[in-house]
Rosetta silent file (secondary structure, phi, psi, omega in degrees, C-alpha in Angstrom):
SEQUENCE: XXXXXXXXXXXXXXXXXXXXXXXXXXXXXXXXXXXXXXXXXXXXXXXXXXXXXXXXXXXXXXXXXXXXXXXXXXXXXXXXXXXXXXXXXXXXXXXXXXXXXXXXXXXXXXXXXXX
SCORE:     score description
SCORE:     0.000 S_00000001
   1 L     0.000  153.718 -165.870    1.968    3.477    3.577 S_00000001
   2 E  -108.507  140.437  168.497    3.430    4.428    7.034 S_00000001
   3 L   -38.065  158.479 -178.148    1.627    7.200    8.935 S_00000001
   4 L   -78.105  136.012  155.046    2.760   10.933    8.258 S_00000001
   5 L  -125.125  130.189 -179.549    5.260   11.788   10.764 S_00000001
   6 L  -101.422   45.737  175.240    6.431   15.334   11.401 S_00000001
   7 L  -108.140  -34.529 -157.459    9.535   14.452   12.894 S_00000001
   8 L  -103.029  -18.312  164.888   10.941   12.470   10.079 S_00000001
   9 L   -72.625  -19.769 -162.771    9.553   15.187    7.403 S_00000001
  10 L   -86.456  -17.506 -170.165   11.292   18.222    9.359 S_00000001
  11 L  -104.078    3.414 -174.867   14.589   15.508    9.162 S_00000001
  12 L   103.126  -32.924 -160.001   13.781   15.048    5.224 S_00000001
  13 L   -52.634  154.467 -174.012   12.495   11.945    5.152 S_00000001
  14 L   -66.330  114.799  155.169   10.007   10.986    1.825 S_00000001
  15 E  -100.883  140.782 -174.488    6.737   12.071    1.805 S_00000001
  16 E  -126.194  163.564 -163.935    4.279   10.818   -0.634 S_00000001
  17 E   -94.548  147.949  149.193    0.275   11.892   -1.072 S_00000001
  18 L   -24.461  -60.005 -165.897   -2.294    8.886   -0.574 S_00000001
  19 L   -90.197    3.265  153.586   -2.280    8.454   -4.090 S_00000001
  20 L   143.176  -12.250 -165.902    1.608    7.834   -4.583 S_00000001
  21 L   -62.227  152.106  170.254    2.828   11.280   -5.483 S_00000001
  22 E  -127.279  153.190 -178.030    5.787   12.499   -3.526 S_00000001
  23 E  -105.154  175.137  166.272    5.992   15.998   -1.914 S_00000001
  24 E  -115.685  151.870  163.138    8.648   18.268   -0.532 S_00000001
  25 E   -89.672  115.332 -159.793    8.494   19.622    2.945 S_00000001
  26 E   -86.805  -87.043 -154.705    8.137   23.773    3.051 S_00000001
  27 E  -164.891  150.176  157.091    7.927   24.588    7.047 S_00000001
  28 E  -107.875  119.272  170.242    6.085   23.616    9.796 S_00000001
  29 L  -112.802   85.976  162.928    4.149   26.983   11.810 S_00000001
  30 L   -57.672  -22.516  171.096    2.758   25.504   14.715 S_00000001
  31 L   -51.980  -39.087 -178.018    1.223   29.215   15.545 S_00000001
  32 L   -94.556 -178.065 -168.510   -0.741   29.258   12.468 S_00000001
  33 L   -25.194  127.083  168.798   -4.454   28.741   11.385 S_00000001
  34 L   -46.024  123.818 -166.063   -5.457   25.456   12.324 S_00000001
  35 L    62.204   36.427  156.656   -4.989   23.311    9.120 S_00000001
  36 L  -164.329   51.293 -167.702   -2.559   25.010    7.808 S_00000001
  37 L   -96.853  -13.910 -176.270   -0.127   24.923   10.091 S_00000001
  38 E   -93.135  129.511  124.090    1.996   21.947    7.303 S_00000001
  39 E  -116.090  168.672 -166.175    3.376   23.211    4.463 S_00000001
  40 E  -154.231  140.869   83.420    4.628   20.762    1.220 S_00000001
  41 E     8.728   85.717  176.737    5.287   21.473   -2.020 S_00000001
  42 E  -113.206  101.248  179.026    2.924   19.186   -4.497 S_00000001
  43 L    57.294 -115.231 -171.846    4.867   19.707   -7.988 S_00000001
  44 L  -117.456   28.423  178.762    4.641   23.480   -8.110 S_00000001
  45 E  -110.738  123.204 -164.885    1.653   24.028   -5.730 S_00000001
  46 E   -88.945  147.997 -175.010    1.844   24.525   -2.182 S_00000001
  47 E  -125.556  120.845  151.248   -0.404   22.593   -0.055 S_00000001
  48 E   -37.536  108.405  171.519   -2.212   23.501    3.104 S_00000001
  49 E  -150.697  149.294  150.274   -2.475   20.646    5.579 S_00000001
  50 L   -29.881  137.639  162.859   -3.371   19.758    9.260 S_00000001
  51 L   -58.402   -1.205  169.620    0.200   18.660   11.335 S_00000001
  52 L  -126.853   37.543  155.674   -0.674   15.247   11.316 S_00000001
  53 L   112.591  -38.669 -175.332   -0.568   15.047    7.156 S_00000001
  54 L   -38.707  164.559  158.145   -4.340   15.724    6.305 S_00000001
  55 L  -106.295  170.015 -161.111   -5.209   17.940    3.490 S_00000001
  56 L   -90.991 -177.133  177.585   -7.941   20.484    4.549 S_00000001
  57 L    57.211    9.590  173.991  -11.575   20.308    3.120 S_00000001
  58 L  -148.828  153.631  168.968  -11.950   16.495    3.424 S_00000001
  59 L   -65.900  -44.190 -165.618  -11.873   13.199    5.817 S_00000001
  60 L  -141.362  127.548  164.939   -9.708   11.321    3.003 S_00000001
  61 L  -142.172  151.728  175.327   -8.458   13.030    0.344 S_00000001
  62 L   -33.757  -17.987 -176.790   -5.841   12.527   -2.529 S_00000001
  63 L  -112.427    1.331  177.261   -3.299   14.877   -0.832 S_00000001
  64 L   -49.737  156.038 -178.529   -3.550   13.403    2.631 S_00000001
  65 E  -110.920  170.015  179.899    0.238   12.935    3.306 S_00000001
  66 E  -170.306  165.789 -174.092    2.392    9.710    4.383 S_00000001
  67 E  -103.573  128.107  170.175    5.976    8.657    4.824 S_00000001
  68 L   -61.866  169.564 -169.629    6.927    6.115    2.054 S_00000001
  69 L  -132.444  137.142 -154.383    7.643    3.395    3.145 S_00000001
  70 L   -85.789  174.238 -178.902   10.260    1.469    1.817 S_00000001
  71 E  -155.215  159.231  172.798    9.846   -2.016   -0.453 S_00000001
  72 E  -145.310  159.515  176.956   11.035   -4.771   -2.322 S_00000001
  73 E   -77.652  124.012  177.948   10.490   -6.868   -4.987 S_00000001
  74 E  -144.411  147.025  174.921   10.324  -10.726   -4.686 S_00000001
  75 L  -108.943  109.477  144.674    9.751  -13.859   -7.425 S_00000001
  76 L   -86.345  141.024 -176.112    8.308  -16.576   -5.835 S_00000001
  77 L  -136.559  167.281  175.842    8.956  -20.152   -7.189 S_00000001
  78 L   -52.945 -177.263  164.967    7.356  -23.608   -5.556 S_00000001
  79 L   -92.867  -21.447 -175.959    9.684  -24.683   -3.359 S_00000001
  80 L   -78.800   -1.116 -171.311   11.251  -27.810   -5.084 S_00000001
  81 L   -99.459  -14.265 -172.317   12.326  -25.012   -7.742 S_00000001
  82 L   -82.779  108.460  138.658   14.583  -22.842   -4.746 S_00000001
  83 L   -28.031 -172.707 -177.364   18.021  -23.784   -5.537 S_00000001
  84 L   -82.772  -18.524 -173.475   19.923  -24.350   -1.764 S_00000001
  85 L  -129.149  168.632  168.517   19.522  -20.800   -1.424 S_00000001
  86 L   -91.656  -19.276 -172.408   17.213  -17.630   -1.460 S_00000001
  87 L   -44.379  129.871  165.745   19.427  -15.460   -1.635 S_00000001
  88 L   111.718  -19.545 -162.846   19.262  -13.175   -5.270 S_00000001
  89 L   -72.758  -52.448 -164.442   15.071  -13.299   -4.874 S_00000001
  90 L   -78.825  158.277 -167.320   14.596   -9.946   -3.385 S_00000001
  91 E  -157.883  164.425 -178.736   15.148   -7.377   -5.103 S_00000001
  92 L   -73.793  -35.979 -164.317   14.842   -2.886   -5.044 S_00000001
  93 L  -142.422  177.661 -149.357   12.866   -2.314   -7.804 S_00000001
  94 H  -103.661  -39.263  149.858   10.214   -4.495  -10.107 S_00000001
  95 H   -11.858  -84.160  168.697   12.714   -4.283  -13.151 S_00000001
  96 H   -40.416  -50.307 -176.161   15.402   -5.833  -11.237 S_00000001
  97 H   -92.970  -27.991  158.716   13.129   -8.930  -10.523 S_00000001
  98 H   -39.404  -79.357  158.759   11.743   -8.978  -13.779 S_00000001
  99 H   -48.150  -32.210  161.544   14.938   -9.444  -15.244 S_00000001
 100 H   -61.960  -26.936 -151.374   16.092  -11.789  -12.758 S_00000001
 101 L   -65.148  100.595 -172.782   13.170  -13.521  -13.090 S_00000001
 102 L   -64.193  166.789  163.129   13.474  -17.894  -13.842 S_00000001
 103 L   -28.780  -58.062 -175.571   10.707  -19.566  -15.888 S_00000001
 104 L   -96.108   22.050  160.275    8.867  -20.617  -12.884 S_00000001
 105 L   -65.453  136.666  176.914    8.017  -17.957  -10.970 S_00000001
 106 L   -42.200 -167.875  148.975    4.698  -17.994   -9.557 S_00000001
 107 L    52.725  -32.182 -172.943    2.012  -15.366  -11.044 S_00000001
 108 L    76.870   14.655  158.638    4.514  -14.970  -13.577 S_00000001
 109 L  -138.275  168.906  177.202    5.235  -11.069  -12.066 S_00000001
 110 L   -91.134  150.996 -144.681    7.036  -10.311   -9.265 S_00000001
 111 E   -89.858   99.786 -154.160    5.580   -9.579   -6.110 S_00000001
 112 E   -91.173  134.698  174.220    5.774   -6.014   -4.571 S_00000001
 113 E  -132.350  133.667  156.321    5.887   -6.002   -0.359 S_00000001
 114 E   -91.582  126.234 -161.709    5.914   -2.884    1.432 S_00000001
 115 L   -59.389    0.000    0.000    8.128   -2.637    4.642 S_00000001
């Protein structure tokens, strides 16, 4: 997960909670009470937080914010099993590599990497 930034939430970008959830961005009021100067939108609840993502009442909590971060999907095979190219491995979503997926892919699932 990529740090919260409150440049790229105020421009839209996706925010998701520590535990994967994603929020919408309400307003920022730098003026008000300290640690509750963010607000977001968790499903129909509004959430209080610090400007750099925290949720109040804890160090680490489930509602701490972050910017997803984007990822992809990859099947690893040995190497004597790579055709001349790699091209076709990566892939957007774990579906997509499933289904793609040759006999000899390692682990036998596909591999998730975040960007």
């Amino acid at each position: 997960m990529k740090p919260f930034d409150m440049k790229a939430a105020q421009r839209g970008d996706k925010i998701i909670t520590r535990d994967g959830n994603e929020v919408k961005f309400i307003a920022y009021v730098p003026s008000a009470q300290v640690g509750c100067q963010l607000l977001v939108l968790h499903g129909t609840s509004v959430g209080c937080h610090y400007s750099n993502g925290e949720y109040i009442g804890k160090e680490e909590d489930e509602w701490d914010l972050f910017m997803e971060s984007p990822e992809v999907w990859v099947n690893l095979y040995k190497e004597d099993d790579i055709l001349n190219s790699v091209e076709g491995f990566i892939y957007t979503d774990q579906a997509s590599a499933d289904r793609a997926a040759g006999d000899q892919r390692l682990g036998g699932k596909a591999i998730r990497i975040e960007m």
